[in-house]
N, C-alpha and C positions, 0 to 999 in steps of 0.2 A: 559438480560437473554433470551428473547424472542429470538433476532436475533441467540445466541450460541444454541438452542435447534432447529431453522432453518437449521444453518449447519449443525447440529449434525446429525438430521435425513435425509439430504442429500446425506451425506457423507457415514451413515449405509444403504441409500437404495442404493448409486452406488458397493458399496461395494457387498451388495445381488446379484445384476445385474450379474457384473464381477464374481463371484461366479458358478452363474448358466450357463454364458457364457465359463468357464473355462479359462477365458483371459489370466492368469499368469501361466496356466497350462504348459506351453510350453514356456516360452519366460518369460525374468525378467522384462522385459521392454517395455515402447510403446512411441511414442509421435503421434501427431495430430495436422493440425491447424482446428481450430477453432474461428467464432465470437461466445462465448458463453455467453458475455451478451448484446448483440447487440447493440453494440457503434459504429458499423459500422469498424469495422477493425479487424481481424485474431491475434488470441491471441497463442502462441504455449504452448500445455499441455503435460506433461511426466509425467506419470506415472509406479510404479511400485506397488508392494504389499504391500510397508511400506507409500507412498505416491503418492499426488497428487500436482505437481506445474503446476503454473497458469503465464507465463510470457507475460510480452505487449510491443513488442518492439516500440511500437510509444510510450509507455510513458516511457520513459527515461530506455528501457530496462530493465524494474524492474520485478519485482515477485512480481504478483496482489493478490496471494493467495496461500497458502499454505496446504493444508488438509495433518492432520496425521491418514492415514486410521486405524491403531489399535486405536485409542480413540476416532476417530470420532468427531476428532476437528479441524477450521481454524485456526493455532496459529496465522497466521499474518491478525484478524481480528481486523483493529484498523478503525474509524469513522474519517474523515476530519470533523475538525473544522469549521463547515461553519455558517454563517448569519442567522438567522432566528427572523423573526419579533417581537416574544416575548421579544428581548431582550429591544428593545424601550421602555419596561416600566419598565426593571432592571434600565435603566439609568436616571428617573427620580425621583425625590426624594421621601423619604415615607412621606406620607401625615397621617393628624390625620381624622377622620371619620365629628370633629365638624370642621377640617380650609377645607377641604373639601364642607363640605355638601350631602357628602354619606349618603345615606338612608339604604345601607346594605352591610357586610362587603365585596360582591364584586365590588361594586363601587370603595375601595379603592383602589388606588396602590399604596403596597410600597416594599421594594426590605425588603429580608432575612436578610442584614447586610449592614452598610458602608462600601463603597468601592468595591463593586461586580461588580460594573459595571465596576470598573481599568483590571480587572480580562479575560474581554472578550477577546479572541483570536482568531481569522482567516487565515487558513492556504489558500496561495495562490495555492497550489498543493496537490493532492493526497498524502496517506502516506502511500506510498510506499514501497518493497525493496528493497535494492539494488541502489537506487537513486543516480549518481556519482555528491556531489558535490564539488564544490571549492570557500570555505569561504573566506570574506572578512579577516585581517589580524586583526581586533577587534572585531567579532565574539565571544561569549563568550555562555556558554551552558547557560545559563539565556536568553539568547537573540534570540539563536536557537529556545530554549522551545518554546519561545513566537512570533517564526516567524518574527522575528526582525530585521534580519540581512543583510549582503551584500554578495549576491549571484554574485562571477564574473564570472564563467561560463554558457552558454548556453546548458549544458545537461538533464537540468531536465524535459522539454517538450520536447526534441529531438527525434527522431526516429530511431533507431538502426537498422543496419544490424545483418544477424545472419548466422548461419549454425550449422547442428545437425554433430555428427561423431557419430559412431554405427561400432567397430572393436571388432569381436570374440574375449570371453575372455579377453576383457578389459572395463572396466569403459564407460557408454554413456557419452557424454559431448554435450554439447549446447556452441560456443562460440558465443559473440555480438562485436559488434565495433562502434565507431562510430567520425568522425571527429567532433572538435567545435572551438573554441573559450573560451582564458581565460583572463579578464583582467587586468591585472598587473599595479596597477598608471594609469597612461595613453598609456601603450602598450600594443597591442591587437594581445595577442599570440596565433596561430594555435595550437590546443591539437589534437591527438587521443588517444581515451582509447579502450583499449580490457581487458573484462572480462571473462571467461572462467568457465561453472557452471560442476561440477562436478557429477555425479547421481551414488553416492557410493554402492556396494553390500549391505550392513548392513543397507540401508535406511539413511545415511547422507550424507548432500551438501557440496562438497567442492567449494570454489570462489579462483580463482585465477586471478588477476589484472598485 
């Protein structure tokens, strides 16, 4: 909750900003690059007055963030699954206070339920949008879920090229590309993918692959 009332009031004070600046007063659309949360590499941002996207083409060309300026919300605000040291005493067993010899009930460790610990997941990437991948051939959404799988493409850390187009009276678009590799058994096929992000009048994206 904490994090979503962070964007929220971010989103209503650029919002204010662009307001008092009349940014959209005159023009539907903008883009920008930007490092805007300094990870050391140029992020490109388009905006108009129904939103804000956030794309990174060194991470696999994807959409880092999404703001919907009328609700003042980042729908694509999801957490990476990562590691954190707490969990080293989900995965030991629950202990009783007397095979212990805890003195008080925070000496004990013991986990909420059996099996919590089967439960823990770690994602080896950001989650992302727009991520191009290409699943192993036993790949199953159980396995996905749980980051499980066999990933034979090389595009999800990759770095994308890009180019913006901006023609009077038509649609902006943002297209990316980017050359890789896909494995198939044992043949290691050259890919290119090109994406194509669409920045609709009404405030919706179109992708076209």
């Amino acid at each position: 909750h904490l994090r979503d009332a962070v964007y929220q009031n971010l989103i209503l004070a650029e919002c204010a900003a662009d307001r008092l600046n009349g940014l959209f007063d005159k023009r539907d659309f903008r883009h920008l690059l930007l490092d805007y949360n300094g990870d050391g590499s140029e992020e490109i941002i388009v905006e108009d007055k129904h939103s804000s996207l956030y794309f990174a083409p060194h991470k696999g060309g994807s959409l880092i963030e999404w703001d919907s300026r009328p609700d003042a919300c980042n729908i694509s605000s999801v957490l990476m699954r990562r590691y954190e040291p707490y969990h080293e005493k989900i995965k030991i067993p629950a202990l009783s206070a007397s095979v212990a010899g805890a003195k008080t009930i925070h000496d004990i460790v013991k986990t909420k339920q059996d099996g919590l610990d089967e439960i823990l997941v770690y994602d080896w990437h950001e989650k992302l949008n727009f991520l191009d991948h290409f699943f192993h051939r036993s790949t199953t959404m159980d396995s996905f879920s749980k980051c499980r799988y066999g990933e034979q493409g090389n595009f999800i850390l990759a770095t994308y090229g890009w180019r913006i187009h901006e023609e009077k009276n038509q649609n902006s678009r943002l297209k990316m590309f980017c050359s890789g590799n896909v494995w198939v058994d044992s043949d290691h096929c050259p890919v290119l993918v090109n994406k194509e992000f669409e920045f609709l009048k009404n405030g919706s994206l179109g992708v076209h692959y």
